[in-house]
PDB file of N, CA, C and O in Angstrom:
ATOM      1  N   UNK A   1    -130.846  32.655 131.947  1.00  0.00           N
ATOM      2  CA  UNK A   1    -129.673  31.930 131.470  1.00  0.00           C
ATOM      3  C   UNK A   1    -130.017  31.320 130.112  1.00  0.00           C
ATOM      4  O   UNK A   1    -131.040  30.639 130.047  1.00  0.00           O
ATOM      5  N   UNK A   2    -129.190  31.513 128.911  1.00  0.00           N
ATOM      6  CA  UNK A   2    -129.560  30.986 127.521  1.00  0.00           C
ATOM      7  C   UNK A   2    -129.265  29.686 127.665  1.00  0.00           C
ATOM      8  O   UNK A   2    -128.651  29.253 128.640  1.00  0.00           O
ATOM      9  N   UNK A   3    -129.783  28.805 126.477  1.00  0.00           N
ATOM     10  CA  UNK A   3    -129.388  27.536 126.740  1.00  0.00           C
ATOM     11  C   UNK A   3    -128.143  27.293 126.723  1.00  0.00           C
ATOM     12  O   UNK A   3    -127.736  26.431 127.502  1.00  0.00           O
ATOM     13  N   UNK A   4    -127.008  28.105 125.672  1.00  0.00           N
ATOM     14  CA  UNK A   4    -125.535  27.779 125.737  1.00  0.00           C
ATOM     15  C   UNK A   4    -124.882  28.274 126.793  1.00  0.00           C
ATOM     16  O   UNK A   4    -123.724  27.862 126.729  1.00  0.00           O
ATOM     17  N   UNK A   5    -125.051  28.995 127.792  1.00  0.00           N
ATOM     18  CA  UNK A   5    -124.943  29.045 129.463  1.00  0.00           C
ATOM     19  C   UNK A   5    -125.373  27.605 129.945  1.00  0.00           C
ATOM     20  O   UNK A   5    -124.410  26.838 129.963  1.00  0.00           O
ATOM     21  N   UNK A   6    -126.194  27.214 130.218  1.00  0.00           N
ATOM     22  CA  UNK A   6    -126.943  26.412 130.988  1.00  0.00           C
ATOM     23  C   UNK A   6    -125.740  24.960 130.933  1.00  0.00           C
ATOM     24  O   UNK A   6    -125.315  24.255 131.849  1.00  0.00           O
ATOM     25  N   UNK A   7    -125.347  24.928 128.754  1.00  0.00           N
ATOM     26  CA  UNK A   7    -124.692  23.536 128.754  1.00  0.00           C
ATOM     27  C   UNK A   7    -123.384  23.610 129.090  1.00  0.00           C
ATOM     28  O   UNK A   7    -122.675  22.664 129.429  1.00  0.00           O
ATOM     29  N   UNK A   8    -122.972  25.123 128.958  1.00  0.00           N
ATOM     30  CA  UNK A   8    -121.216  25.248 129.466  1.00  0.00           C
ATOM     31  C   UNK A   8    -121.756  25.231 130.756  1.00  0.00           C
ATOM     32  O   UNK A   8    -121.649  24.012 130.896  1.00  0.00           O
ATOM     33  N   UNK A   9    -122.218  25.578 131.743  1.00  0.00           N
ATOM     34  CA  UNK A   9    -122.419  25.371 133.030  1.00  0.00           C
ATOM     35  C   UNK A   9    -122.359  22.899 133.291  1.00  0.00           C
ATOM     36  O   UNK A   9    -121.665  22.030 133.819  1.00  0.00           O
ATOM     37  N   UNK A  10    -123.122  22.990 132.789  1.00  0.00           N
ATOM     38  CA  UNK A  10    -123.664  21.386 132.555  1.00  0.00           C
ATOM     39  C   UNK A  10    -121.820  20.500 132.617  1.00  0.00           C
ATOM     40  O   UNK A  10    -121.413  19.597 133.348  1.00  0.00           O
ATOM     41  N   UNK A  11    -121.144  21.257 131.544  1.00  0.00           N
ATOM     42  CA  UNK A  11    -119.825  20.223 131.130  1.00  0.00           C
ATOM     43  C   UNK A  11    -118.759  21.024 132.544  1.00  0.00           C
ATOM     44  O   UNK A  11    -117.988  20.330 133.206  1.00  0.00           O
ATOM     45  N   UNK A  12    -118.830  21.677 132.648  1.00  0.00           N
ATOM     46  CA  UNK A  12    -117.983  22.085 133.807  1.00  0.00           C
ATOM     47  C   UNK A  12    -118.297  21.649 135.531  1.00  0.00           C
ATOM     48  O   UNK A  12    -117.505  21.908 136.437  1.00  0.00           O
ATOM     49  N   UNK A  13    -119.661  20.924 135.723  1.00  0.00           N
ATOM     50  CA  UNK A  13    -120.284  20.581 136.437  1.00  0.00           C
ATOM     51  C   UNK A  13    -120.246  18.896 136.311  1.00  0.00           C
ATOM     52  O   UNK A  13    -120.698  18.159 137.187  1.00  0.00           O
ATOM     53  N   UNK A  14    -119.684  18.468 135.180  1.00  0.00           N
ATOM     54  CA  UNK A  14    -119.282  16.913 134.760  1.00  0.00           C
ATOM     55  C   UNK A  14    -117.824  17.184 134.919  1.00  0.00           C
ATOM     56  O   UNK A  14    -117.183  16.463 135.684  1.00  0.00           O
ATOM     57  N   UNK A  15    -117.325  18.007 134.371  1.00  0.00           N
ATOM     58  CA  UNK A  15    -115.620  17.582 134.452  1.00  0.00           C
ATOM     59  C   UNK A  15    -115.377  18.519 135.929  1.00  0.00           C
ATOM     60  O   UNK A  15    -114.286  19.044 136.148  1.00  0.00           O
ATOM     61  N   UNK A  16    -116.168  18.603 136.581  1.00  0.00           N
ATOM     62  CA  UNK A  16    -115.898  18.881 138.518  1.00  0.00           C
ATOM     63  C   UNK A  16    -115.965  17.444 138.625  1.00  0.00           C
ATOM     64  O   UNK A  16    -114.924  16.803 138.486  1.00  0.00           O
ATOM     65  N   UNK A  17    -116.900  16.942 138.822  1.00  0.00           N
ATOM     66  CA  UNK A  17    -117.444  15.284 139.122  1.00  0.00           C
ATOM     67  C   UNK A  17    -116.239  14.854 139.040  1.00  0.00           C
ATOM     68  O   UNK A  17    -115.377  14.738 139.911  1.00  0.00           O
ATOM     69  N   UNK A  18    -116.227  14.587 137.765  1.00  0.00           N
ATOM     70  CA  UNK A  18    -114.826  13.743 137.215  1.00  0.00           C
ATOM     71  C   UNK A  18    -113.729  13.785 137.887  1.00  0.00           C
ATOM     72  O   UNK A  18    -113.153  12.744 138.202  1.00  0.00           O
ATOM     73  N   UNK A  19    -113.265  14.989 138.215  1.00  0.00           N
ATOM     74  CA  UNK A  19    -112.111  15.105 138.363  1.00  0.00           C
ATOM     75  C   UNK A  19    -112.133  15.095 140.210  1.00  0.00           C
ATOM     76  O   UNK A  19    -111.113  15.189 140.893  1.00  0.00           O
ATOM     77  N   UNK A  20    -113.519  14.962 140.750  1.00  0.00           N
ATOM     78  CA  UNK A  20    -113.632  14.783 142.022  1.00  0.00           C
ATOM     79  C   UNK A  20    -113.581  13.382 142.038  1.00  0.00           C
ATOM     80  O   UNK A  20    -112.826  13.006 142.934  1.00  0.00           O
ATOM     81  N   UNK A  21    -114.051  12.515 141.446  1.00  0.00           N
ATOM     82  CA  UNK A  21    -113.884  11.077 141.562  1.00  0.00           C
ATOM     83  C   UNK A  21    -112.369  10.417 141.151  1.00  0.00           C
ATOM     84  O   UNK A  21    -111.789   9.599 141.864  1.00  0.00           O
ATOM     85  N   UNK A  22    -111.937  10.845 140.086  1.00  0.00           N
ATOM     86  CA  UNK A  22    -110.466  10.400 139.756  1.00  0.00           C
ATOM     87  C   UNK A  22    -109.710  10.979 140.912  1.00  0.00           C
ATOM     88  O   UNK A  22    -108.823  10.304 141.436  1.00  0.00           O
ATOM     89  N   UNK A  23    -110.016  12.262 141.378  1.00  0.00           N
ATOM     90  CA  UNK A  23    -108.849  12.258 142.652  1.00  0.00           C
ATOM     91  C   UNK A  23    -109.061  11.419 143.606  1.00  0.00           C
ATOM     92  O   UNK A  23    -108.272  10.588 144.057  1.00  0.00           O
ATOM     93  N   UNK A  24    -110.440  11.696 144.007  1.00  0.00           N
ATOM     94  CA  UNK A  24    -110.340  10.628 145.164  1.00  0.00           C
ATOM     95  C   UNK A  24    -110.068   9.341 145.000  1.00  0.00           C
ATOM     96  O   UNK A  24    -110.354   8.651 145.979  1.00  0.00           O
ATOM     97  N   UNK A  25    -109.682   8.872 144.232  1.00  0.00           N
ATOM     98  CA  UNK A  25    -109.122   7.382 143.936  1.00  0.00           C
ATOM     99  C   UNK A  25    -107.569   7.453 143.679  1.00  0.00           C
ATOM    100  O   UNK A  25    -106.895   6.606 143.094  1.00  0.00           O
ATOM    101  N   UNK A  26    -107.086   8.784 144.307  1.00  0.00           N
ATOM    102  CA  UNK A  26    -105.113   9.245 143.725  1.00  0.00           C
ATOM    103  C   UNK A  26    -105.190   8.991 142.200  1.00  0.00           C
ATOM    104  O   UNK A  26    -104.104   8.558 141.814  1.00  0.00           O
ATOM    105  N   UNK A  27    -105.973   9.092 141.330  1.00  0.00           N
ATOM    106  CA  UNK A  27    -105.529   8.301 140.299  1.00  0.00           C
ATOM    107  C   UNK A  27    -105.167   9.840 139.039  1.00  0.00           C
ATOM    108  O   UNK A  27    -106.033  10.715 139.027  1.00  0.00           O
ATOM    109  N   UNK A  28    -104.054  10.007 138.198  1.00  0.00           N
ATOM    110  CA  UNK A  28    -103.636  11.086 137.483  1.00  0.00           C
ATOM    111  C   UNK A  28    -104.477  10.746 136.193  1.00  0.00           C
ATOM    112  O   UNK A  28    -105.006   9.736 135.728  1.00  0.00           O
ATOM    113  N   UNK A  29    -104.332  12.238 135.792  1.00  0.00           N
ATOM    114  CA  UNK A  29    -105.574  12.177 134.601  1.00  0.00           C
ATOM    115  C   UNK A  29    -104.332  11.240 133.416  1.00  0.00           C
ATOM    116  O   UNK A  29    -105.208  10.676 132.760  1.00  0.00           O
ATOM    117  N   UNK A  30    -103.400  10.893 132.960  1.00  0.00           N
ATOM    118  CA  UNK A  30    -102.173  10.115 132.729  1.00  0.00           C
ATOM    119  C   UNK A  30    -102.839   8.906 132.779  1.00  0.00           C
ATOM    120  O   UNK A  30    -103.164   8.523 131.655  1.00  0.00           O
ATOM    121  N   UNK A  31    -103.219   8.030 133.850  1.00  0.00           N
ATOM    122  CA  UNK A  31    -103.462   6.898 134.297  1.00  0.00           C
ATOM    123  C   UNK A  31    -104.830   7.247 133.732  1.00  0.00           C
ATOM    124  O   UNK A  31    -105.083   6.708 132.655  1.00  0.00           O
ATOM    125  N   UNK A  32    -105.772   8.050 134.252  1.00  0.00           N
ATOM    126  CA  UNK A  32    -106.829   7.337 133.219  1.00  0.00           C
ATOM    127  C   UNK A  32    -107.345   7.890 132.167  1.00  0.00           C
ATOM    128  O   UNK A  32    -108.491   7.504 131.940  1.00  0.00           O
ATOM    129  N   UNK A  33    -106.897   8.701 131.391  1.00  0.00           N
ATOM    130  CA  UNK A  33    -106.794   8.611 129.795  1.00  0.00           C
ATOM    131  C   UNK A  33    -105.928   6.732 129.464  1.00  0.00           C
ATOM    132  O   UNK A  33    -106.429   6.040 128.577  1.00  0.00           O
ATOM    133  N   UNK A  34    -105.035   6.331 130.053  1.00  0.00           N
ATOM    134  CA  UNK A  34    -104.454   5.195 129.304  1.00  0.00           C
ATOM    135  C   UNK A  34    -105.749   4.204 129.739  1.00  0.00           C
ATOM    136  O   UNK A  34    -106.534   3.732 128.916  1.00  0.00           O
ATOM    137  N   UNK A  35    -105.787   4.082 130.553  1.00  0.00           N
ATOM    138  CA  UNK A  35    -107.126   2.864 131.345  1.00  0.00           C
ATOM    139  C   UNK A  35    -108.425   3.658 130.311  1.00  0.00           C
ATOM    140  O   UNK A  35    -109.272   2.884 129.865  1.00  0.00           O
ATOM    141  N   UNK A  36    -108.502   4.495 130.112  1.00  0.00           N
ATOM    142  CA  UNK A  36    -110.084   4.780 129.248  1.00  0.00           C
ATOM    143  C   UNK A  36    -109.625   4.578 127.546  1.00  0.00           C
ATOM    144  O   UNK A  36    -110.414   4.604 126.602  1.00  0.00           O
ATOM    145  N   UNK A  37    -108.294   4.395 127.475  1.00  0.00           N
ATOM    146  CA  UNK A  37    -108.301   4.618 125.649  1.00  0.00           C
ATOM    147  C   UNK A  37    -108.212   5.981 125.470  1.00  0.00           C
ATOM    148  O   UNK A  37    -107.949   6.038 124.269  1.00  0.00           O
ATOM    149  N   UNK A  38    -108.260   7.191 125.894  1.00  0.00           N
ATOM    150  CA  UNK A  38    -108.223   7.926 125.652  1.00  0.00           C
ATOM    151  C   UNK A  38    -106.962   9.068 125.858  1.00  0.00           C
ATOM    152  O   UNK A  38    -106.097   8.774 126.683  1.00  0.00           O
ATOM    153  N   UNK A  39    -106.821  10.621 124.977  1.00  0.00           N
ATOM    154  CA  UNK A  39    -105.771  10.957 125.140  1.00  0.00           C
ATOM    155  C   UNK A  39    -105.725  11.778 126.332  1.00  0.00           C
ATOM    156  O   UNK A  39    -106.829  12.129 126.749  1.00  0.00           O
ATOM    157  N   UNK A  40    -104.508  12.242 127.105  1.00  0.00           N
ATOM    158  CA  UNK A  40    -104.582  12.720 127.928  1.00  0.00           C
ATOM    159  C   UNK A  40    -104.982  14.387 127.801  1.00  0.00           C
ATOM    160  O   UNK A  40    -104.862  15.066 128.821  1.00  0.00           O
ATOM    161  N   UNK A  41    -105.326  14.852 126.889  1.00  0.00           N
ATOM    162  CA  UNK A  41    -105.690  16.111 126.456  1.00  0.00           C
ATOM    163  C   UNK A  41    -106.594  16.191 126.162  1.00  0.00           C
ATOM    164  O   UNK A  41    -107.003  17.275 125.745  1.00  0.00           O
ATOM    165  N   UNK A  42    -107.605  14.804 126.236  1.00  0.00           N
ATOM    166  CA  UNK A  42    -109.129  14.609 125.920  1.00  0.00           C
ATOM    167  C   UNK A  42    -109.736  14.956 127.778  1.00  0.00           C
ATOM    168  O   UNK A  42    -110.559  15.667 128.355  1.00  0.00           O
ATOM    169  N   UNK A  43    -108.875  14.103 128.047  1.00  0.00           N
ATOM    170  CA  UNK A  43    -109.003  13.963 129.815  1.00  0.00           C
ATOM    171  C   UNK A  43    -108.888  15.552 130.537  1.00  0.00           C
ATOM    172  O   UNK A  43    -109.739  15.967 131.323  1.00  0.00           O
ATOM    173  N   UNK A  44    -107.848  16.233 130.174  1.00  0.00           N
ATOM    174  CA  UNK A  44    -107.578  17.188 130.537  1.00  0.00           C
ATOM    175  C   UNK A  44    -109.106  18.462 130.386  1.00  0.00           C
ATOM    176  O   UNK A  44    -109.823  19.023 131.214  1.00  0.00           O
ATOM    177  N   UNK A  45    -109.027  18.456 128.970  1.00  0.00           N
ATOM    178  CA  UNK A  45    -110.350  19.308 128.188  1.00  0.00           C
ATOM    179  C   UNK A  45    -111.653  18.823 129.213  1.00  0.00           C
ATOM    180  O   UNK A  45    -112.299  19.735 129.729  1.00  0.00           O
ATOM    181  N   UNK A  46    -111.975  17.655 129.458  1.00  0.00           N
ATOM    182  CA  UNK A  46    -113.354  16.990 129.585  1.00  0.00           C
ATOM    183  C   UNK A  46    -113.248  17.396 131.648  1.00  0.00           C
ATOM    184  O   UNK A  46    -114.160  17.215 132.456  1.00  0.00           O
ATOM    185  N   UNK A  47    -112.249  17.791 131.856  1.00  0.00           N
ATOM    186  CA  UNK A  47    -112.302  18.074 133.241  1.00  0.00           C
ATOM    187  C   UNK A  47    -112.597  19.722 133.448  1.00  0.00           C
ATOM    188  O   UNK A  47    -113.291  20.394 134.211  1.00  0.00           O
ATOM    189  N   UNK A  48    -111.696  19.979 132.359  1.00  0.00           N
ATOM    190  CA  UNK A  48    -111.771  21.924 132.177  1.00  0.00           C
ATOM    191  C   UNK A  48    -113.238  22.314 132.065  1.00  0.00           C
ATOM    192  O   UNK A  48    -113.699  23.410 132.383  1.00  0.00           O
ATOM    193  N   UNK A  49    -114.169  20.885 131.385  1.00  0.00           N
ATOM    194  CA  UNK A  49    -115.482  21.953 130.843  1.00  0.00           C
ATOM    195  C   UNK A  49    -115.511  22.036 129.703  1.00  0.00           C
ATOM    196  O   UNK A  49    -116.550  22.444 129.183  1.00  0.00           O
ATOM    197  N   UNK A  50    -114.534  21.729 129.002  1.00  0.00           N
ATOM    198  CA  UNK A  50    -113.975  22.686 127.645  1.00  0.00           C
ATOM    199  C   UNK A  50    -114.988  21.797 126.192  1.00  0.00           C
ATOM    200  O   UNK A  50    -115.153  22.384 125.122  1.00  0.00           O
ATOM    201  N   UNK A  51    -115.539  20.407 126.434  1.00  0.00           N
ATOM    202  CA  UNK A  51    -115.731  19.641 125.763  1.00  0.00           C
ATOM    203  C   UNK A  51    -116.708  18.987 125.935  1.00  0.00           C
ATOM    204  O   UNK A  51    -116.766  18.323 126.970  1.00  0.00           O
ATOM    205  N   UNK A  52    -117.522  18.957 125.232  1.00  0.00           N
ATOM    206  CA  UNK A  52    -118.776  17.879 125.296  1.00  0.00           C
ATOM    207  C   UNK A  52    -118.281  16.560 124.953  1.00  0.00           C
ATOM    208  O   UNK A  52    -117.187  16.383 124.415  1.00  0.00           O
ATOM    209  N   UNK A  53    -119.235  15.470 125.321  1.00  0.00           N
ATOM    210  CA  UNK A  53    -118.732  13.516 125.459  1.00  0.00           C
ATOM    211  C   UNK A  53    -119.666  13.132 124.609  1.00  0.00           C
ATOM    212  O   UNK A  53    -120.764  13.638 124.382  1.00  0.00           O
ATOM    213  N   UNK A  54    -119.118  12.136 124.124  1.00  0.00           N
ATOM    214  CA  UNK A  54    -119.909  10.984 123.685  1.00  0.00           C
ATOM    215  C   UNK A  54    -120.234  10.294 124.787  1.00  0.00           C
ATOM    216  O   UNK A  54    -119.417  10.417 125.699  1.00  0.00           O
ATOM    217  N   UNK A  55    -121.405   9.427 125.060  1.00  0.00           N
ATOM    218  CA  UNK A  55    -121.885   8.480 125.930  1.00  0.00           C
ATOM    219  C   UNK A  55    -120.529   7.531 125.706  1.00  0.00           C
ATOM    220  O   UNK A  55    -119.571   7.950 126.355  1.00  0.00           O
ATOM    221  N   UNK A  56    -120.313   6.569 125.069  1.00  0.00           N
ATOM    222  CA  UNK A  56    -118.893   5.483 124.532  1.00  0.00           C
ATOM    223  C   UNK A  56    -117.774   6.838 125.591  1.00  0.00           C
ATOM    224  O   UNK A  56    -117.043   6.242 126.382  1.00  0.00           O
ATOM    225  N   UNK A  57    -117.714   7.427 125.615  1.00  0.00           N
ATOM    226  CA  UNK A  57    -116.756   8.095 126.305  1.00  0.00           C
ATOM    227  C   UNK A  57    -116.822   7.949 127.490  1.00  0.00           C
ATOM    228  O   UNK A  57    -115.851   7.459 128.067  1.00  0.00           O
ATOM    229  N   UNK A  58    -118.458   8.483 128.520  1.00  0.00           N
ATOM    230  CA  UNK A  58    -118.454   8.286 129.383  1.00  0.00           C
ATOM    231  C   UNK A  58    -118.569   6.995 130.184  1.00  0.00           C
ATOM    232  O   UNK A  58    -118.561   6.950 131.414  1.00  0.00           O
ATOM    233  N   UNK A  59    -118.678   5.943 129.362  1.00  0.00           N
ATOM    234  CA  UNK A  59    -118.828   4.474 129.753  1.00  0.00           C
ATOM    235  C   UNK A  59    -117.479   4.224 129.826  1.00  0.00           C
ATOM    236  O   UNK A  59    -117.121   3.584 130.814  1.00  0.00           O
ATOM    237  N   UNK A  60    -116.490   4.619 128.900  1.00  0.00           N
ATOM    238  CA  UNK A  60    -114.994   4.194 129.156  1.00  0.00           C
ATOM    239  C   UNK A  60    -114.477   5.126 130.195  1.00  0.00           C
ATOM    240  O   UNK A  60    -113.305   4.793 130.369  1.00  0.00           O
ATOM    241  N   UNK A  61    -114.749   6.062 130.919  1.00  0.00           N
ATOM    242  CA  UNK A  61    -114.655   6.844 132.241  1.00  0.00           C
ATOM    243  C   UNK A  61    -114.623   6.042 132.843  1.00  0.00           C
ATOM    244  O   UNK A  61    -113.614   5.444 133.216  1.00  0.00           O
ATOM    245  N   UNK A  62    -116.266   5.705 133.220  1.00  0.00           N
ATOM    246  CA  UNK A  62    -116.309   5.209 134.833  1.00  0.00           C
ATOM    247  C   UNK A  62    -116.336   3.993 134.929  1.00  0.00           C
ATOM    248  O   UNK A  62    -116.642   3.561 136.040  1.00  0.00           O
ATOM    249  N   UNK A  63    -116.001   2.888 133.715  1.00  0.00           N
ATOM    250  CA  UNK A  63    -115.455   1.678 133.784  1.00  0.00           C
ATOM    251  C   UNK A  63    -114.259   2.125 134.018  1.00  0.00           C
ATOM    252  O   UNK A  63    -113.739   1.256 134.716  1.00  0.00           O
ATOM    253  N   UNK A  64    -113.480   3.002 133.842  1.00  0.00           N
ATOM    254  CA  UNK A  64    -111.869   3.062 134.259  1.00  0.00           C
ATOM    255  C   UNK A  64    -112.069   3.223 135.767  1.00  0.00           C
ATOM    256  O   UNK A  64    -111.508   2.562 136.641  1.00  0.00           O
ATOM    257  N   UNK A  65    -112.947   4.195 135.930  1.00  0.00           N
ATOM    258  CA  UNK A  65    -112.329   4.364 137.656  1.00  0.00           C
ATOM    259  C   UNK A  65    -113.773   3.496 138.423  1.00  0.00           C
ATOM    260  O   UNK A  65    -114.476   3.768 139.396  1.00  0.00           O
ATOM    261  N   UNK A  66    -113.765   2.601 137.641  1.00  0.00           N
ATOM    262  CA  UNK A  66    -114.997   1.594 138.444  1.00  0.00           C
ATOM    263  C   UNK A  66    -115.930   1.756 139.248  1.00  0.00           C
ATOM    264  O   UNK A  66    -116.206   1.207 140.315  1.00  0.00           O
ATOM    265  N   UNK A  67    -116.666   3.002 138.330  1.00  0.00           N
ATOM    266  CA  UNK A  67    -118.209   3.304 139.184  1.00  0.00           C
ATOM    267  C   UNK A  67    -119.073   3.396 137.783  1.00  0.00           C
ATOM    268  O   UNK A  67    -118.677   3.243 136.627  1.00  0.00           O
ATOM    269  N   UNK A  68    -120.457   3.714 138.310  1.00  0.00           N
ATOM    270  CA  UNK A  68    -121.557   3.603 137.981  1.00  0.00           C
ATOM    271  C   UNK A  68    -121.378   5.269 137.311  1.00  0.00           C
ATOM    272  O   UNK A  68    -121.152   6.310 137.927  1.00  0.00           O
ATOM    273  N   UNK A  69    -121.575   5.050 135.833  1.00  0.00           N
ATOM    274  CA  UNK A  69    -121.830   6.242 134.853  1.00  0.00           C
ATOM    275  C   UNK A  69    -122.193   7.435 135.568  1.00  0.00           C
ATOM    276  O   UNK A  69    -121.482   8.439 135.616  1.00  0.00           O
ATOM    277  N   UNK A  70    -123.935   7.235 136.428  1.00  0.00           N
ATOM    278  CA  UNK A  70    -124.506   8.072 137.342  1.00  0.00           C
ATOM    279  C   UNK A  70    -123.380   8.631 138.516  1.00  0.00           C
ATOM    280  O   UNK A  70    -123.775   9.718 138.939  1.00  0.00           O
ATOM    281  N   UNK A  71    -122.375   8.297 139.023  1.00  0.00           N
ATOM    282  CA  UNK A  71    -121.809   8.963 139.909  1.00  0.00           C
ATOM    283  C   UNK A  71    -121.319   9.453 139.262  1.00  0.00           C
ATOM    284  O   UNK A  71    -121.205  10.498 139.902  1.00  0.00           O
ATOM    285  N   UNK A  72    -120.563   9.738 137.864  1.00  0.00           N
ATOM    286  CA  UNK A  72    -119.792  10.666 137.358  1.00  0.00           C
ATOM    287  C   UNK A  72    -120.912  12.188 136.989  1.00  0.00           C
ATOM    288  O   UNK A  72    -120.481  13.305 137.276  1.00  0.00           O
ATOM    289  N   UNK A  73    -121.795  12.085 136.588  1.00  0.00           N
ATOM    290  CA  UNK A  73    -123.127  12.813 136.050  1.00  0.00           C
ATOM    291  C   UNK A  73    -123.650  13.620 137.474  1.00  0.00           C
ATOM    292  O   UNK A  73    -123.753  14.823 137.235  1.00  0.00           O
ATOM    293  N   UNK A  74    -123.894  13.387 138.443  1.00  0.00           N
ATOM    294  CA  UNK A  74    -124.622  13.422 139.493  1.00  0.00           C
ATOM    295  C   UNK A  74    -123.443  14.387 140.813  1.00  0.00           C
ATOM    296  O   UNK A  74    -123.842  14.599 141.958  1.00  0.00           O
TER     297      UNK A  74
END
């Protein structure tokens, strides 16, 4: 596996997480793009895989859906 496999594997394996934790809280990617500052097409992309984060990004994540950075990552 090349390394640019490995990191599209990596962001699609974060925006699973993600989008496993925002559901299980009912919460629409709508609701937290507004609760993170962010747009809802940032939210959308960052669940697809489609996009690499800034850290400041992922801190305004999982302060929105009120967990620990590591459960979004993990």
């Amino acid at each position: 596996m090349s390394t640019g496999d490995e990191i599209e594997a990596q962001l699609k394996a974060f925006g699973a997480n993600l989008r496993r934790v925002r559901s299980t809280q009912g919460m629409t990617q709508e609701r937290l793009a507004e609760l993170a500052e962010l747009n809802v097409r940032t939210v959308q992309k960052i669940e697809a895989g489609q996009t690499n984060i800034l850290i400041t990004t992922l801190v305004r994540l999982s302060k929105s859906l009120g967990v620990k950075s590591g459960d979004i990552l993990h």
